[in-house]
PyMOL CGO cylinders between C-alpha atoms (Angstrom):
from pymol import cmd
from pymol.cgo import CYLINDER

trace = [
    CYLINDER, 0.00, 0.00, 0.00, 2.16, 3.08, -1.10, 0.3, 1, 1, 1, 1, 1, 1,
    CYLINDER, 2.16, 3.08, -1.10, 1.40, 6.00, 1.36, 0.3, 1, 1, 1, 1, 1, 1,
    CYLINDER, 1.40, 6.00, 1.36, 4.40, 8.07, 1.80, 0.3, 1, 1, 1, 1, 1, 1,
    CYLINDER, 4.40, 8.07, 1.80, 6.17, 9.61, -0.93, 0.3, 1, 1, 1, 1, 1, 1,
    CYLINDER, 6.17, 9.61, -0.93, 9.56, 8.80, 0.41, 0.3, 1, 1, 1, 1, 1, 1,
    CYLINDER, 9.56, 8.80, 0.41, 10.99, 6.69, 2.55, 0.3, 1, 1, 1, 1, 1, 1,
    CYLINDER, 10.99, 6.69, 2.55, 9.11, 4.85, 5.79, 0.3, 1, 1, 1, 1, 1, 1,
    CYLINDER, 9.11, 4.85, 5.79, 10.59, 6.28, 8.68, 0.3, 1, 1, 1, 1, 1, 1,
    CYLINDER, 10.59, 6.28, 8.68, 8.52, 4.68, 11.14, 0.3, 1, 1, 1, 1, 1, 1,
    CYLINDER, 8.52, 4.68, 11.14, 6.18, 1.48, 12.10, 0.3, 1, 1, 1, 1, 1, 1,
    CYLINDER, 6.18, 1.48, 12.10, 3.85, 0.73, 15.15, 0.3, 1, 1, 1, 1, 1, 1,
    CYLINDER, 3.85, 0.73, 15.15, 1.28, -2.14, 15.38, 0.3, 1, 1, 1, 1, 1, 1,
    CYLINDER, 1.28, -2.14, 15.38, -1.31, -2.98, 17.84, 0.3, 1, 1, 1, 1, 1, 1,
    CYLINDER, -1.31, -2.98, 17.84, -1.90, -6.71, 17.12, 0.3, 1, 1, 1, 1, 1, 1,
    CYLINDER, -1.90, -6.71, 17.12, -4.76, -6.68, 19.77, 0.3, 1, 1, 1, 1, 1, 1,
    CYLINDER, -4.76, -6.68, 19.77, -6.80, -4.43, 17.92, 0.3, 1, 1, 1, 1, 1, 1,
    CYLINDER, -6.80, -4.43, 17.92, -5.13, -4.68, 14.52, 0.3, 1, 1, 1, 1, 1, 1,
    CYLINDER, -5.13, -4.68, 14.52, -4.25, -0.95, 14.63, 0.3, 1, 1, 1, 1, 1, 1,
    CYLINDER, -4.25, -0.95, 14.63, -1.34, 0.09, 12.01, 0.3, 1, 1, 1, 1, 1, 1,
    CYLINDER, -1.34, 0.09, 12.01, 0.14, 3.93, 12.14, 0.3, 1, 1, 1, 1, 1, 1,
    CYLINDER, 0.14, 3.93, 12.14, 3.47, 4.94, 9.38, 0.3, 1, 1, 1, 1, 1, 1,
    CYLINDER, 3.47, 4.94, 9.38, 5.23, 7.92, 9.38, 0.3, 1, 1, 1, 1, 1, 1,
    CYLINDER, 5.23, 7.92, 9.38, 7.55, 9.07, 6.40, 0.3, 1, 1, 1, 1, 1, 1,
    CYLINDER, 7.55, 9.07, 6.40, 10.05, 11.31, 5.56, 0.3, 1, 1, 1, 1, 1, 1,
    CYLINDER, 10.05, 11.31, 5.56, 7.31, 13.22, 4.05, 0.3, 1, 1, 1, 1, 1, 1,
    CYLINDER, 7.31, 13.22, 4.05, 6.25, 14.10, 6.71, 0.3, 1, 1, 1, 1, 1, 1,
    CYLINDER, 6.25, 14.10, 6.71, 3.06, 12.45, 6.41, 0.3, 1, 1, 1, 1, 1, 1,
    CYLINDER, 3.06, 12.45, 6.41, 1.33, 10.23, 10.12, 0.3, 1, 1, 1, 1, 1, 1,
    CYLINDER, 1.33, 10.23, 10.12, -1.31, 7.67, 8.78, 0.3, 1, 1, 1, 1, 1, 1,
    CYLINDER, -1.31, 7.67, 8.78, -3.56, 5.56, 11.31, 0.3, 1, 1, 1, 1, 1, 1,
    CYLINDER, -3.56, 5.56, 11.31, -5.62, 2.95, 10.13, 0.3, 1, 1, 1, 1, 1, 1,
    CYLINDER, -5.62, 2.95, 10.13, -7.36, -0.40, 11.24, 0.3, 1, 1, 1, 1, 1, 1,
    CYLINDER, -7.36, -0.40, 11.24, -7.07, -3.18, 9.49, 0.3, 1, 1, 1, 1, 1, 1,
    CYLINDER, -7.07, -3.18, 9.49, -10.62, -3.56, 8.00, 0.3, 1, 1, 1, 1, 1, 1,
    CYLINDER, -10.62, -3.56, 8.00, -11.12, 0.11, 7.78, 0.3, 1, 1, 1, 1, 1, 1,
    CYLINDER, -11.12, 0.11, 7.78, -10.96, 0.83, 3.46, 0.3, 1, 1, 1, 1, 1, 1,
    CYLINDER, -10.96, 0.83, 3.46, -8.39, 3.75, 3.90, 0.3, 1, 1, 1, 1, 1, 1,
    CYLINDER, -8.39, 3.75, 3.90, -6.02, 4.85, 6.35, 0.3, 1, 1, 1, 1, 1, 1,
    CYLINDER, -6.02, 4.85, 6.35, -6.34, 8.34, 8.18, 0.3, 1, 1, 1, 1, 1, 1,
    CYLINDER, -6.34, 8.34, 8.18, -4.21, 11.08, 7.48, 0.3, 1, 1, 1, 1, 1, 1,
    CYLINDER, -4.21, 11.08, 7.48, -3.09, 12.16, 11.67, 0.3, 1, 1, 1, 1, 1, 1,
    CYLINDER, -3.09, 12.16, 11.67, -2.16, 16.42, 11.80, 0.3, 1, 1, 1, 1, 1, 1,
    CYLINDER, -2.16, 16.42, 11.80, 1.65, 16.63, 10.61, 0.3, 1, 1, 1, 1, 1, 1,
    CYLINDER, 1.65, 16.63, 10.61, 4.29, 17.42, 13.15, 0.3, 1, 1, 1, 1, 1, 1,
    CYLINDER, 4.29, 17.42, 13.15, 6.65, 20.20, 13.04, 0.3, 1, 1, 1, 1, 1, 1,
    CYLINDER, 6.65, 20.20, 13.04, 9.61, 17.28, 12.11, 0.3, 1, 1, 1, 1, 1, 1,
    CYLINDER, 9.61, 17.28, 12.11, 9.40, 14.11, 10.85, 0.3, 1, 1, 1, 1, 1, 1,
    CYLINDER, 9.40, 14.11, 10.85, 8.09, 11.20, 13.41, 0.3, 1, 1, 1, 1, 1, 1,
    CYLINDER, 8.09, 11.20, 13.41, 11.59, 9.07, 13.43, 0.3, 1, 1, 1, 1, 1, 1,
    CYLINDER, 11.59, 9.07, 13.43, 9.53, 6.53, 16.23, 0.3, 1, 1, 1, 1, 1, 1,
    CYLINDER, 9.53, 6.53, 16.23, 5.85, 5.21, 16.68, 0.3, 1, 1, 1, 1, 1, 1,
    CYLINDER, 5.85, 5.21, 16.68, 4.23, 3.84, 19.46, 0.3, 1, 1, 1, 1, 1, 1,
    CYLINDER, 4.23, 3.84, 19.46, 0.89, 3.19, 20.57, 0.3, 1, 1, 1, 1, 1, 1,
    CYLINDER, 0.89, 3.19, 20.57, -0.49, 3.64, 24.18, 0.3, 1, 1, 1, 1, 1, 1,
    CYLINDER, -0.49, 3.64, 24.18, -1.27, 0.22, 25.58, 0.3, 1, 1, 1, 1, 1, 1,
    CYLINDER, -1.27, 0.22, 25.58, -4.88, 1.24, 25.48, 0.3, 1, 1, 1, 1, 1, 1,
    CYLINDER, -4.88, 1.24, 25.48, -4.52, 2.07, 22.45, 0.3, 1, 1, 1, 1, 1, 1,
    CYLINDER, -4.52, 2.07, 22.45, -6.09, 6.05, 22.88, 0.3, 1, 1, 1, 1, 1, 1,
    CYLINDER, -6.09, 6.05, 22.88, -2.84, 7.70, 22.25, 0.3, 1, 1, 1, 1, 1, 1,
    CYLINDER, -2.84, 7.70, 22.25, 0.00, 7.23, 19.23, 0.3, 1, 1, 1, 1, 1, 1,
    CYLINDER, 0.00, 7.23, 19.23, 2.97, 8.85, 20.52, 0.3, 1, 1, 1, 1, 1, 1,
    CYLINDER, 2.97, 8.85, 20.52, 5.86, 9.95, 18.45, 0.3, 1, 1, 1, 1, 1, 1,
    CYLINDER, 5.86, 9.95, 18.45, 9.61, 10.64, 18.75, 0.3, 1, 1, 1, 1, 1, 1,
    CYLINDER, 9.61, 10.64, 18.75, 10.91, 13.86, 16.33, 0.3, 1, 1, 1, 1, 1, 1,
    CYLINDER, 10.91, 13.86, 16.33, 14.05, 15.94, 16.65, 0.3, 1, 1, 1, 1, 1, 1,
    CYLINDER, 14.05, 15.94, 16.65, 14.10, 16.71, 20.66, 0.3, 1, 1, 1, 1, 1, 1,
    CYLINDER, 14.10, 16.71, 20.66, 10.30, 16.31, 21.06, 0.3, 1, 1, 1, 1, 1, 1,
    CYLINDER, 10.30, 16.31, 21.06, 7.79, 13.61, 21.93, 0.3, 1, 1, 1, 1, 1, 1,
    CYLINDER, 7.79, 13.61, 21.93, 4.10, 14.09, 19.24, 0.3, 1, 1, 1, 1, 1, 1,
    CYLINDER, 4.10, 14.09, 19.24, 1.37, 12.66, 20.87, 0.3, 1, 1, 1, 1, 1, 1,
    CYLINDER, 1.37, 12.66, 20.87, -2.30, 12.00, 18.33, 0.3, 1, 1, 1, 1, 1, 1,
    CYLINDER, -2.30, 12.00, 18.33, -4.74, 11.55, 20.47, 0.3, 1, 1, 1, 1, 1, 1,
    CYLINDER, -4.74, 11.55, 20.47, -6.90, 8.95, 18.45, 0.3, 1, 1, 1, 1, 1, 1,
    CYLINDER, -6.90, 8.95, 18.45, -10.42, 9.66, 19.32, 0.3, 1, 1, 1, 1, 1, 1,
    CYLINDER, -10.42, 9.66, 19.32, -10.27, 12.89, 17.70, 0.3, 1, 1, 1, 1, 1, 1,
    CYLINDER, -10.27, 12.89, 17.70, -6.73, 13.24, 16.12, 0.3, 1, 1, 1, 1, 1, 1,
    CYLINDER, -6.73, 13.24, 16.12, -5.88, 15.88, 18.15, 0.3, 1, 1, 1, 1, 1, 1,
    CYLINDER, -5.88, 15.88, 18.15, -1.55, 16.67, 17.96, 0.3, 1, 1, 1, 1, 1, 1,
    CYLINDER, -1.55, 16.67, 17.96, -0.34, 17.51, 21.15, 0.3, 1, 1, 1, 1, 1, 1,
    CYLINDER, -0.34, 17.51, 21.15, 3.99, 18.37, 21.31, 0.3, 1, 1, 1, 1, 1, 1,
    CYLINDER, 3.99, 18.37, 21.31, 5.84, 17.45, 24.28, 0.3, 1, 1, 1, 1, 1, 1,
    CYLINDER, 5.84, 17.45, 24.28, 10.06, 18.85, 24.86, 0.3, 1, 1, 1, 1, 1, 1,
    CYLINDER, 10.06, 18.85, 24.86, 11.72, 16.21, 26.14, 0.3, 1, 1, 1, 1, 1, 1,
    CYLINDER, 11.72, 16.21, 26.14, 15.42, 16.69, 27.38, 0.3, 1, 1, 1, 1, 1, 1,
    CYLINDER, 15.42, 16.69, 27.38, 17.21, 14.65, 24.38, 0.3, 1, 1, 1, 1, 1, 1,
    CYLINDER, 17.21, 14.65, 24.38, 19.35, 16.47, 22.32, 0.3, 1, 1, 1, 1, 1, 1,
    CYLINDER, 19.35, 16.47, 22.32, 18.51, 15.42, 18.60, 0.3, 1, 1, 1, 1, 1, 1,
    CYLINDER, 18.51, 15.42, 18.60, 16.18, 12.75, 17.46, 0.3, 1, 1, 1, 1, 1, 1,
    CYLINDER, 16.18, 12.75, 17.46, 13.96, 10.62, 19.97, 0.3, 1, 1, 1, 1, 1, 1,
    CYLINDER, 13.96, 10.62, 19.97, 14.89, 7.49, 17.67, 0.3, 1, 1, 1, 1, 1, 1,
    CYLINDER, 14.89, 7.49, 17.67, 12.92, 4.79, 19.41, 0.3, 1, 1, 1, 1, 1, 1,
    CYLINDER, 12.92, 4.79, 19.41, 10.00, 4.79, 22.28, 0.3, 1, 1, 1, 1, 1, 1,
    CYLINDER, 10.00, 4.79, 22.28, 8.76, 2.06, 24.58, 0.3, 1, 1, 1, 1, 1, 1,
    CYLINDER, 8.76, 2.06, 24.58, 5.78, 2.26, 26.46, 0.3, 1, 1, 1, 1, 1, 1,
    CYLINDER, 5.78, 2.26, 26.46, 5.13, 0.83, 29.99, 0.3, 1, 1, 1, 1, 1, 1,
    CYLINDER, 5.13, 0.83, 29.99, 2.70, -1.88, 30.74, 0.3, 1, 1, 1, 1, 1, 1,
    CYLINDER, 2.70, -1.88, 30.74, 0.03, 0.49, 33.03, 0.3, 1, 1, 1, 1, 1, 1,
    CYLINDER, 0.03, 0.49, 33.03, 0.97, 3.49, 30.20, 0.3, 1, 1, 1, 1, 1, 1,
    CYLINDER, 0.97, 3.49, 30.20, 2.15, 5.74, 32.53, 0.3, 1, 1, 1, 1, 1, 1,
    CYLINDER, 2.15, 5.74, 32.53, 5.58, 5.98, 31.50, 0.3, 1, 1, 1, 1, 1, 1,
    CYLINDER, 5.58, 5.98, 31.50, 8.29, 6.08, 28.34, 0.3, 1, 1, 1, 1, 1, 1,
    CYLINDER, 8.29, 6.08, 28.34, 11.43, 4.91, 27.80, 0.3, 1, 1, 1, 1, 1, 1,
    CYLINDER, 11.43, 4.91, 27.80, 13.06, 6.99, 24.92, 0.3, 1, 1, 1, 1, 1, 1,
    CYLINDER, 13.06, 6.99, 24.92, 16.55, 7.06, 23.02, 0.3, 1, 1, 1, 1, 1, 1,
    CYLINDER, 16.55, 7.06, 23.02, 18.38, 9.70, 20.95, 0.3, 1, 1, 1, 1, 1, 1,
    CYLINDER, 18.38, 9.70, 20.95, 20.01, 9.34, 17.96, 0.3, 1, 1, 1, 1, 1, 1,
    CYLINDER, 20.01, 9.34, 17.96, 21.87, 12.47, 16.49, 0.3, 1, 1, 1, 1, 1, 1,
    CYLINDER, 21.87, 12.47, 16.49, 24.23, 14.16, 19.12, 0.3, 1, 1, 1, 1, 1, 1,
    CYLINDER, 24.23, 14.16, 19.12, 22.57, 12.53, 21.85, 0.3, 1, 1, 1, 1, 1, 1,
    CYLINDER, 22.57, 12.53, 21.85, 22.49, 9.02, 22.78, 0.3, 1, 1, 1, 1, 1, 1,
    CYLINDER, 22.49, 9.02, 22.78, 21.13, 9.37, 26.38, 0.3, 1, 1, 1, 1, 1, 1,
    CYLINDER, 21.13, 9.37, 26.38, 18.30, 7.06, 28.01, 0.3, 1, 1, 1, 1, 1, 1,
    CYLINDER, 18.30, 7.06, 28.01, 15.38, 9.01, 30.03, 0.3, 1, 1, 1, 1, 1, 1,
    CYLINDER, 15.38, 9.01, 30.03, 12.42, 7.09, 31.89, 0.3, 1, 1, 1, 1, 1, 1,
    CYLINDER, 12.42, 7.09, 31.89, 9.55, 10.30, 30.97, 0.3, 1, 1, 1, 1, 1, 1,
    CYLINDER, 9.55, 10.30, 30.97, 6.23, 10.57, 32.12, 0.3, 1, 1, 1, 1, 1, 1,
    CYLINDER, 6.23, 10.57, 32.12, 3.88, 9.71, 29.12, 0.3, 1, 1, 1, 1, 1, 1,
    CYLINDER, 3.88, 9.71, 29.12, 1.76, 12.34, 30.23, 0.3, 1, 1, 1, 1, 1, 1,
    CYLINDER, 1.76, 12.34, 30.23, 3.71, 15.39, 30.23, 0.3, 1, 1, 1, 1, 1, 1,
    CYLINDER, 3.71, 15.39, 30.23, 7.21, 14.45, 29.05, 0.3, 1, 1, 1, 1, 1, 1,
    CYLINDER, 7.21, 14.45, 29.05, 8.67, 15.25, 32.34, 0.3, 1, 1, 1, 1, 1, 1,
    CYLINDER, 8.67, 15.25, 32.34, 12.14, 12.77, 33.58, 0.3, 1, 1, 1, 1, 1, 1,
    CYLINDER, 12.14, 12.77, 33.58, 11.62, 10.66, 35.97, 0.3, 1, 1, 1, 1, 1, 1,
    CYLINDER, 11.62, 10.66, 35.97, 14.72, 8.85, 35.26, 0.3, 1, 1, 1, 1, 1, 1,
    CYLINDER, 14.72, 8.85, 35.26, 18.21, 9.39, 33.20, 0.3, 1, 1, 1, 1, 1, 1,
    CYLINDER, 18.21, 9.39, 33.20, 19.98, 6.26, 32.40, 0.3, 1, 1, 1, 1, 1, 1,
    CYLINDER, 19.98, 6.26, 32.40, 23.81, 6.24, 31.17, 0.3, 1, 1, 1, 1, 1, 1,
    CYLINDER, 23.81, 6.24, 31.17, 23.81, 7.23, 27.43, 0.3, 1, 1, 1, 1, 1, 1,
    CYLINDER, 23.81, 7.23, 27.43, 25.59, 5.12, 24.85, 0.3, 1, 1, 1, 1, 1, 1,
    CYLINDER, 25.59, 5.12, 24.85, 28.87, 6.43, 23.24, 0.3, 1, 1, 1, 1, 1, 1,
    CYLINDER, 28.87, 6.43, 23.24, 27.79, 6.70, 20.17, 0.3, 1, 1, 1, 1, 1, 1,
    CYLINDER, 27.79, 6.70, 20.17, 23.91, 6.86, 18.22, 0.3, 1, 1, 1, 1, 1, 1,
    CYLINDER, 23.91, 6.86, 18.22, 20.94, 5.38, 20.72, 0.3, 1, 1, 1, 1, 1, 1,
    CYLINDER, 20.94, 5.38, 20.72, 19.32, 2.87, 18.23, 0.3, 1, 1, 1, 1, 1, 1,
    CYLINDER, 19.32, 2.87, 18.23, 16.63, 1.15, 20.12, 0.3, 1, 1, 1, 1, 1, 1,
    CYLINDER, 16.63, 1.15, 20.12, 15.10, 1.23, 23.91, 0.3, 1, 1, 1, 1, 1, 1,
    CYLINDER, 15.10, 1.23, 23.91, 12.56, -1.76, 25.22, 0.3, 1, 1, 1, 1, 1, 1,
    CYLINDER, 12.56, -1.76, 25.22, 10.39, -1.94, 28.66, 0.3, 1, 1, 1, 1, 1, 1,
    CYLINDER, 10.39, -1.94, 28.66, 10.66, -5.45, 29.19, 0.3, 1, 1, 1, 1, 1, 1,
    CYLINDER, 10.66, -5.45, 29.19, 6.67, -6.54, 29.54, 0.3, 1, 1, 1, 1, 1, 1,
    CYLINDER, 6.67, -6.54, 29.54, 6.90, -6.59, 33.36, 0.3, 1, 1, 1, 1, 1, 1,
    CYLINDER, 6.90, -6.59, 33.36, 8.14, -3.11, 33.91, 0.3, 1, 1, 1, 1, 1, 1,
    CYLINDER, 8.14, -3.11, 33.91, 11.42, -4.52, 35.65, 0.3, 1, 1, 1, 1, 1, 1,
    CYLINDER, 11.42, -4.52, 35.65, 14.13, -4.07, 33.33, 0.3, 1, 1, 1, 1, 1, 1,
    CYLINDER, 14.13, -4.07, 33.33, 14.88, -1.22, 30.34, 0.3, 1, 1, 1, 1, 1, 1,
    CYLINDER, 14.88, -1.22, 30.34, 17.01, -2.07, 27.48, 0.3, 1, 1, 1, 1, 1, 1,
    CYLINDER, 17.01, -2.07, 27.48, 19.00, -0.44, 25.03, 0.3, 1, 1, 1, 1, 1, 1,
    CYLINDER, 19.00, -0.44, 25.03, 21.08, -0.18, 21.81, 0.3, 1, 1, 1, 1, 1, 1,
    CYLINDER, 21.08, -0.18, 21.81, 23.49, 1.66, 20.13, 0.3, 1, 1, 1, 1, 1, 1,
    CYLINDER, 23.49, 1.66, 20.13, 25.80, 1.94, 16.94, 0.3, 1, 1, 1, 1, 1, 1,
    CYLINDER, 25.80, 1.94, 16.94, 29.44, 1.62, 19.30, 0.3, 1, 1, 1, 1, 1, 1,
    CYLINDER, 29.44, 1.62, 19.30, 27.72, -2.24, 19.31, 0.3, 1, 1, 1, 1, 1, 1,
    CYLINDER, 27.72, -2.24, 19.31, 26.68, -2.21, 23.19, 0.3, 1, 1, 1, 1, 1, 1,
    CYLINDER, 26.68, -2.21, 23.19, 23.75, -3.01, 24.54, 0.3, 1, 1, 1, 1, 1, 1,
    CYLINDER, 23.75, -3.01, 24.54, 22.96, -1.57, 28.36, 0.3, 1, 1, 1, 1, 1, 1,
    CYLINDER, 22.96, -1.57, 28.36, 20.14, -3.60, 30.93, 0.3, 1, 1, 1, 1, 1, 1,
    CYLINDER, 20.14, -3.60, 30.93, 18.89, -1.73, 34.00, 0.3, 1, 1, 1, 1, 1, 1,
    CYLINDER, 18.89, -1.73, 34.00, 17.19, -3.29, 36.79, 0.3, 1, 1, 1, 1, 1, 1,
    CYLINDER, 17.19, -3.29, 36.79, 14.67, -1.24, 37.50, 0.3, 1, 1, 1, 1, 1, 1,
    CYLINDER, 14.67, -1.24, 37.50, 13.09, -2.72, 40.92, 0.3, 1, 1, 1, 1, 1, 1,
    CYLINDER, 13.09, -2.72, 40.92, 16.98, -3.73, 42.25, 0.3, 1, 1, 1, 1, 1, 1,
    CYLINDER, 16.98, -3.73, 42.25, 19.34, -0.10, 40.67, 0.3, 1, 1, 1, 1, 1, 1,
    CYLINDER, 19.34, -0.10, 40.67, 22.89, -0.92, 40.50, 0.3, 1, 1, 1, 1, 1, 1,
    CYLINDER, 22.89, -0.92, 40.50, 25.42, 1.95, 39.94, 0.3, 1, 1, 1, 1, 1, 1,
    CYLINDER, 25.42, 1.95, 39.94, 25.34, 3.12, 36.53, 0.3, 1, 1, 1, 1, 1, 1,
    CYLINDER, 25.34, 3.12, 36.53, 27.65, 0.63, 33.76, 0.3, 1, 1, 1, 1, 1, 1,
    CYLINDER, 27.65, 0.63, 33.76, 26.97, -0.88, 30.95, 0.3, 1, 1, 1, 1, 1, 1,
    CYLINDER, 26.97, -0.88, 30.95, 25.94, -5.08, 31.86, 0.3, 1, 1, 1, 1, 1, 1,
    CYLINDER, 25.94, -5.08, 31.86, 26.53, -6.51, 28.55, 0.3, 1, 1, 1, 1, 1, 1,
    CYLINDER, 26.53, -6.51, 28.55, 29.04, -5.72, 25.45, 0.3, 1, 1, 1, 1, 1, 1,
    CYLINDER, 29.04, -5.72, 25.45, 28.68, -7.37, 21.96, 0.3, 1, 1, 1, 1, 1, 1,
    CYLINDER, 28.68, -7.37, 21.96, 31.30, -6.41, 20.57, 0.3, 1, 1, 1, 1, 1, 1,
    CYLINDER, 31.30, -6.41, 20.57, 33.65, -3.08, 21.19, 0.3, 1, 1, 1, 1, 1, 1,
    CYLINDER, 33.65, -3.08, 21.19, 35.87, -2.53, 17.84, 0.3, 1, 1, 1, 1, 1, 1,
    CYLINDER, 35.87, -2.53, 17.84, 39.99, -1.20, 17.59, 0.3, 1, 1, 1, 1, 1, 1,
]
cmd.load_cgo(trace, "trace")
Protein backbone atom coordinates (compact mmCIF):
# COMPACT_ATOMS: atom_id res chain seq x y z
CA UNK A 1 0.00 0.00 0.00
CA UNK A 2 2.16 3.08 -1.10
CA UNK A 3 1.40 6.00 1.36
CA UNK A 4 4.40 8.07 1.80
CA UNK A 5 6.17 9.61 -0.93
CA UNK A 6 9.56 8.80 0.41
CA UNK A 7 10.99 6.69 2.55
CA UNK A 8 9.11 4.85 5.79
CA UNK A 9 10.59 6.28 8.68
CA UNK A 10 8.52 4.68 11.14
CA UNK A 11 6.18 1.48 12.10
CA UNK A 12 3.85 0.73 15.15
CA UNK A 13 1.28 -2.14 15.38
CA UNK A 14 -1.31 -2.98 17.84
CA UNK A 15 -1.90 -6.71 17.12
CA UNK A 16 -4.76 -6.68 19.77
CA UNK A 17 -6.80 -4.43 17.92
CA UNK A 18 -5.13 -4.68 14.52
CA UNK A 19 -4.25 -0.95 14.63
CA UNK A 20 -1.34 0.09 12.01
CA UNK A 21 0.14 3.93 12.14
CA UNK A 22 3.47 4.94 9.38
CA UNK A 23 5.23 7.92 9.38
CA UNK A 24 7.55 9.07 6.40
CA UNK A 25 10.05 11.31 5.56
CA UNK A 26 7.31 13.22 4.05
CA UNK A 27 6.25 14.10 6.71
CA UNK A 28 3.06 12.45 6.41
CA UNK A 29 1.33 10.23 10.12
CA UNK A 30 -1.31 7.67 8.78
CA UNK A 31 -3.56 5.56 11.31
CA UNK A 32 -5.62 2.95 10.13
CA UNK A 33 -7.36 -0.40 11.24
CA UNK A 34 -7.07 -3.18 9.49
CA UNK A 35 -10.62 -3.56 8.00
CA UNK A 36 -11.12 0.11 7.78
CA UNK A 37 -10.96 0.83 3.46
CA UNK A 38 -8.39 3.75 3.90
CA UNK A 39 -6.02 4.85 6.35
CA UNK A 40 -6.34 8.34 8.18
CA UNK A 41 -4.21 11.08 7.48
CA UNK A 42 -3.09 12.16 11.67
CA UNK A 43 -2.16 16.42 11.80
CA UNK A 44 1.65 16.63 10.61
CA UNK A 45 4.29 17.42 13.15
CA UNK A 46 6.65 20.20 13.04
CA UNK A 47 9.61 17.28 12.11
CA UNK A 48 9.40 14.11 10.85
CA UNK A 49 8.09 11.20 13.41
CA UNK A 50 11.59 9.07 13.43
CA UNK A 51 9.53 6.53 16.23
CA UNK A 52 5.85 5.21 16.68
CA UNK A 53 4.23 3.84 19.46
CA UNK A 54 0.89 3.19 20.57
CA UNK A 55 -0.49 3.64 24.18
CA UNK A 56 -1.27 0.22 25.58
CA UNK A 57 -4.88 1.24 25.48
CA UNK A 58 -4.52 2.07 22.45
CA UNK A 59 -6.09 6.05 22.88
CA UNK A 60 -2.84 7.70 22.25
CA UNK A 61 0.00 7.23 19.23
CA UNK A 62 2.97 8.85 20.52
CA UNK A 63 5.86 9.95 18.45
CA UNK A 64 9.61 10.64 18.75
CA UNK A 65 10.91 13.86 16.33
CA UNK A 66 14.05 15.94 16.65
CA UNK A 67 14.10 16.71 20.66
CA UNK A 68 10.30 16.31 21.06
CA UNK A 69 7.79 13.61 21.93
CA UNK A 70 4.10 14.09 19.24
CA UNK A 71 1.37 12.66 20.87
CA UNK A 72 -2.30 12.00 18.33
CA UNK A 73 -4.74 11.55 20.47
CA UNK A 74 -6.90 8.95 18.45
CA UNK A 75 -10.42 9.66 19.32
CA UNK A 76 -10.27 12.89 17.70
CA UNK A 77 -6.73 13.24 16.12
CA UNK A 78 -5.88 15.88 18.15
CA UNK A 79 -1.55 16.67 17.96
CA UNK A 80 -0.34 17.51 21.15
CA UNK A 81 3.99 18.37 21.31
CA UNK A 82 5.84 17.45 24.28
CA UNK A 83 10.06 18.85 24.86
CA UNK A 84 11.72 16.21 26.14
CA UNK A 85 15.42 16.69 27.38
CA UNK A 86 17.21 14.65 24.38
CA UNK A 87 19.35 16.47 22.32
CA UNK A 88 18.51 15.42 18.60
CA UNK A 89 16.18 12.75 17.46
CA UNK A 90 13.96 10.62 19.97
CA UNK A 91 14.89 7.49 17.67
CA UNK A 92 12.92 4.79 19.41
CA UNK A 93 10.00 4.79 22.28
CA UNK A 94 8.76 2.06 24.58
CA UNK A 95 5.78 2.26 26.46
CA UNK A 96 5.13 0.83 29.99
CA UNK A 97 2.70 -1.88 30.74
CA UNK A 98 0.03 0.49 33.03
CA UNK A 99 0.97 3.49 30.20
CA UNK A 100 2.15 5.74 32.53
CA UNK A 101 5.58 5.98 31.50
CA UNK A 102 8.29 6.08 28.34
CA UNK A 103 11.43 4.91 27.80
CA UNK A 104 13.06 6.99 24.92
CA UNK A 105 16.55 7.06 23.02
CA UNK A 106 18.38 9.70 20.95
CA UNK A 107 20.01 9.34 17.96
CA UNK A 108 21.87 12.47 16.49
CA UNK A 109 24.23 14.16 19.12
CA UNK A 110 22.57 12.53 21.85
CA UNK A 111 22.49 9.02 22.78
CA UNK A 112 21.13 9.37 26.38
CA UNK A 113 18.30 7.06 28.01
CA UNK A 114 15.38 9.01 30.03
CA UNK A 115 12.42 7.09 31.89
CA UNK A 116 9.55 10.30 30.97
CA UNK A 117 6.23 10.57 32.12
CA UNK A 118 3.88 9.71 29.12
CA UNK A 119 1.76 12.34 30.23
CA UNK A 120 3.71 15.39 30.23
CA UNK A 121 7.21 14.45 29.05
CA UNK A 122 8.67 15.25 32.34
CA UNK A 123 12.14 12.77 33.58
CA UNK A 124 11.62 10.66 35.97
CA UNK A 125 14.72 8.85 35.26
CA UNK A 126 18.21 9.39 33.20
CA UNK A 127 19.98 6.26 32.40
CA UNK A 128 23.81 6.24 31.17
CA UNK A 129 23.81 7.23 27.43
CA UNK A 130 25.59 5.12 24.85
CA UNK A 131 28.87 6.43 23.24
CA UNK A 132 27.79 6.70 20.17
CA UNK A 133 23.91 6.86 18.22
CA UNK A 134 20.94 5.38 20.72
CA UNK A 135 19.32 2.87 18.23
CA UNK A 136 16.63 1.15 20.12
CA UNK A 137 15.10 1.23 23.91
CA UNK A 138 12.56 -1.76 25.22
CA UNK A 139 10.39 -1.94 28.66
CA UNK A 140 10.66 -5.45 29.19
CA UNK A 141 6.67 -6.54 29.54
CA UNK A 142 6.90 -6.59 33.36
CA UNK A 143 8.14 -3.11 33.91
CA UNK A 144 11.42 -4.52 35.65
CA UNK A 145 14.13 -4.07 33.33
CA UNK A 146 14.88 -1.22 30.34
CA UNK A 147 17.01 -2.07 27.48
CA UNK A 148 19.00 -0.44 25.03
CA UNK A 149 21.08 -0.18 21.81
CA UNK A 150 23.49 1.66 20.13
CA UNK A 151 25.80 1.94 16.94
CA UNK A 152 29.44 1.62 19.30
CA UNK A 153 27.72 -2.24 19.31
CA UNK A 154 26.68 -2.21 23.19
CA UNK A 155 23.75 -3.01 24.54
CA UNK A 156 22.96 -1.57 28.36
CA UNK A 157 20.14 -3.60 30.93
CA UNK A 158 18.89 -1.73 34.00
CA UNK A 159 17.19 -3.29 36.79
CA UNK A 160 14.67 -1.24 37.50
CA UNK A 161 13.09 -2.72 40.92
CA UNK A 162 16.98 -3.73 42.25
CA UNK A 163 19.34 -0.10 40.67
CA UNK A 164 22.89 -0.92 40.50
CA UNK A 165 25.42 1.95 39.94
CA UNK A 166 25.34 3.12 36.53
CA UNK A 167 27.65 0.63 33.76
CA UNK A 168 26.97 -0.88 30.95
CA UNK A 169 25.94 -5.08 31.86
CA UNK A 170 26.53 -6.51 28.55
CA UNK A 171 29.04 -5.72 25.45
CA UNK A 172 28.68 -7.37 21.96
CA UNK A 173 31.30 -6.41 20.57
CA UNK A 174 33.65 -3.08 21.19
CA UNK A 175 35.87 -2.53 17.84
CA UNK A 176 39.99 -1.20 17.59
Amino acid sequence: MPLHRSAVRAVAVRARDRELASSGKDGRVYYWHLGDKAPAALPAPPTDAWSLAFAPDGAVLMGGGWFKLFRWRLADGSLQILRTPHHGVVKSISYSRDGRSLATIGRQTDSAVYLLDAETGAVIERFQPHELCGTHVLLSPDGRYLASTSDDASVHVWDLQHPLPARIFFQIYRGP
